[in-house]
C-alpha positions in Angstrom: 111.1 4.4 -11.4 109.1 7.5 -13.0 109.7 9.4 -15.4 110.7 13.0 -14.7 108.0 15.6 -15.2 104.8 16.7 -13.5 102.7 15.2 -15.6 104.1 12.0 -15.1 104.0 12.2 -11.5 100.0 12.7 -12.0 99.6 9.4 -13.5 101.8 6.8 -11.4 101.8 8.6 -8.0 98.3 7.5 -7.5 99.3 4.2 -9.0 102.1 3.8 -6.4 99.8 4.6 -3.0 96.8 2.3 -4.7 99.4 -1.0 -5.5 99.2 -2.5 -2.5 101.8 -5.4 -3.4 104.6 -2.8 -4.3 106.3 -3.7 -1.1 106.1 -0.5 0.2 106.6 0.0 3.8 103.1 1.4 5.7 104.7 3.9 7.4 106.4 5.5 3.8 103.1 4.8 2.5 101.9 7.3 4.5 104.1 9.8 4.0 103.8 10.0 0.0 100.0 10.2 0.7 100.6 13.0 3.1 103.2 15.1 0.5 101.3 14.0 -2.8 98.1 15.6 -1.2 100.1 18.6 -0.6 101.6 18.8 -3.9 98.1 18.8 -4.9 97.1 22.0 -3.0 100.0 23.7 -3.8 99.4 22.6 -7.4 95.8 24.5 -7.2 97.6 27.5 -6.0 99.7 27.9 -8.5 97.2 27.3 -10.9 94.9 30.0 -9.3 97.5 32.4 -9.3 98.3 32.0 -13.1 94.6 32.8 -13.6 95.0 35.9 -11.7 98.1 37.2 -13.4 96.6 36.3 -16.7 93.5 38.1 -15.9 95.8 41.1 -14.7 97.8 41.2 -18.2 94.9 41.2 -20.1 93.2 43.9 -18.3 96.4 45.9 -19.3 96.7 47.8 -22.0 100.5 48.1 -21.3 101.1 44.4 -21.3 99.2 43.8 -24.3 101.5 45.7 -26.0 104.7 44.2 -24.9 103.0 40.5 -25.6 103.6 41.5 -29.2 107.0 41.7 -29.1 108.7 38.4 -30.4 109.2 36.4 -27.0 107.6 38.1 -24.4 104.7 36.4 -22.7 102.2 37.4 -19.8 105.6 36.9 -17.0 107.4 38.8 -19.6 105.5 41.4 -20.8 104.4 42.2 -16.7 108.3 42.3 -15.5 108.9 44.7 -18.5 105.8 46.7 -17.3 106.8 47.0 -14.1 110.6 47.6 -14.5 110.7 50.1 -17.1 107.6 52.1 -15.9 106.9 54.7 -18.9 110.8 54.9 -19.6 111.0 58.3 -17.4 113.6 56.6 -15.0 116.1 55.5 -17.9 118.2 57.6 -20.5 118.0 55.0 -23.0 117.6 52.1 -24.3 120.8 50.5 -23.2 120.5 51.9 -19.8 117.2 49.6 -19.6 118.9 46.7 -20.8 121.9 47.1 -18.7 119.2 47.7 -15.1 118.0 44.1 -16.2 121.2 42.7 -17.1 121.4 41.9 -21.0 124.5 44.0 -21.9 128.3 43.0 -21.3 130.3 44.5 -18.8 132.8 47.3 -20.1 136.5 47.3 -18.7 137.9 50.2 -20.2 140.9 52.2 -19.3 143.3 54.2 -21.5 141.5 54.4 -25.0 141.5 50.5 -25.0 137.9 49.4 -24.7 137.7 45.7 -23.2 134.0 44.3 -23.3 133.1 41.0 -21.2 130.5 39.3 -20.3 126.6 40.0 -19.3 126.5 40.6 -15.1 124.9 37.4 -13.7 125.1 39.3 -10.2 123.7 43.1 -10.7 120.4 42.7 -12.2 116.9 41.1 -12.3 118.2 37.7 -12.8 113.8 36.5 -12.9 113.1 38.8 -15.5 116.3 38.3 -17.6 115.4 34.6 -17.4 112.2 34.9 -18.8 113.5 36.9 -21.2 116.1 34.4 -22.2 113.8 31.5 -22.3 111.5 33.6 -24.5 114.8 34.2 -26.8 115.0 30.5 -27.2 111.8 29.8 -27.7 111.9 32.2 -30.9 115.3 31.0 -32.2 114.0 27.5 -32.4 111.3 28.5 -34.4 113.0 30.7 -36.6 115.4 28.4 -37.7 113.1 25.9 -38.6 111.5 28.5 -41.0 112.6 30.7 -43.8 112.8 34.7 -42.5 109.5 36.5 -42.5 111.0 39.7 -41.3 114.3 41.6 -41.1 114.6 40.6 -37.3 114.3 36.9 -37.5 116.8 37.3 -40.7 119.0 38.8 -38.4 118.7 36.6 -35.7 119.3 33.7 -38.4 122.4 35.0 -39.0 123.4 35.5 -35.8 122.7 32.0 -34.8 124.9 31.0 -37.8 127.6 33.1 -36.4 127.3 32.7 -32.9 125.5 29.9 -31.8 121.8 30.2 -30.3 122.6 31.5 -26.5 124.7 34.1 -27.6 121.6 35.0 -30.1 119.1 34.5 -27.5 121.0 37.2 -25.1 121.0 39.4 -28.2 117.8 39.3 -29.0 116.5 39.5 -25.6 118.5 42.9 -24.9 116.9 44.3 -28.2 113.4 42.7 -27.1 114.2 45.6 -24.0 115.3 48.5 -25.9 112.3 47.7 -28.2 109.8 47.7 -25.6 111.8 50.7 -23.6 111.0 52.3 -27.2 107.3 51.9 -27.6 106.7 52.8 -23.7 108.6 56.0 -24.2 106.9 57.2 -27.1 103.4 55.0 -26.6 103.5 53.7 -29.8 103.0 49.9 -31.7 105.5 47.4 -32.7 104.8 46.8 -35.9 107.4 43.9 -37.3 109.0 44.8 -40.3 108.5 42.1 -43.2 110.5 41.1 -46.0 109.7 42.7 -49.0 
């Protein structure tokens, strides 16, 4: 039995083809040699291509300035790059959100105004994901710590109320009308801080 995890296969896969009295069959033997060696390669590959996309975001000016938004990384702060453009092909900010998926579905009829859930189907599930892991990332750290700024109080109180995933979806739809922002009128994010 191993223990889940790549790094855990590392260490006792070769430990498994080099025990020779493990009562593994030859022929299986074999075979986990054959797919541990192309784990490996594919392994490189990945690892090659993070290099290039790291290179790439830093390069850009663009990216740079999404990374400083709270939970957006190099995967995050490309997507954004790449799906909102300049901002020229959305009205607003919501509009943005909604194209990737972070804003609840509306059923409204009659005056009555019925709101549901976010649309698991029509958006760009990848980049809503990473967005939504970046949203946790940040809530687990904030709640750990007092507020430094008047977002991560307000994402403390939303946790409070709401739980963390609803939080995370919420701060990951602002994280897009932020960034839709600061493309549209090429300016900073500049946190604001507790007085």
């Amino acid at each position: 039995v191993i223990a889940q995890g790549m790094s855990a296969l590392r260490v006792n896969i070769p430990l498994v083809l080099e025990d020779a009295e493990n009562s593994l069959p030859d022929s299986f033997r074999a075979v986990l040699h054959r797919l541990w060696a192309q784990l490996n390669v594919q392994i490189e590959h990945v690892d090659m291509l993070t290099k290039q996309l790291e290179l790439s975001v830093s390069t850009d000016p663009i990216c740079q300035q999404l990374m400083k938004l709270e939970g957006v990384g190099p995967l995050g702060a490309l997507g954004l790059a790449l799906r909102l453009g300049k901002g020229e092909n959305f009205t607003n900010g919501r509009e943005a959100s909604a194209n990737i998926g972070l804003t609840p579905k509306q059923h409204s009829s009659g005056g009555k105004e019925r709101i549901g859930h976010i649309s698991k189907r029509n958006a760009d599930k990848r980049l809503r994901c990473i967005l939504f892991q970046g949203a946790l990332s940040v809530i687990s750290n904030v709640i750990k710590r007092p507020a430094r700024t008047t977002k991560e109080e307000w994402l403390k109180t939303l946790v409070e109320r709401r739980g963390k995933k609803v939080a995370a979806i919420a701060l990951a739809n602002k994280t897009v009308r932020t960034a839709y922002a600061l493309l549209k009128s090429n300016s900073v994010y500049q946190p604001q801080l507790l007085a």
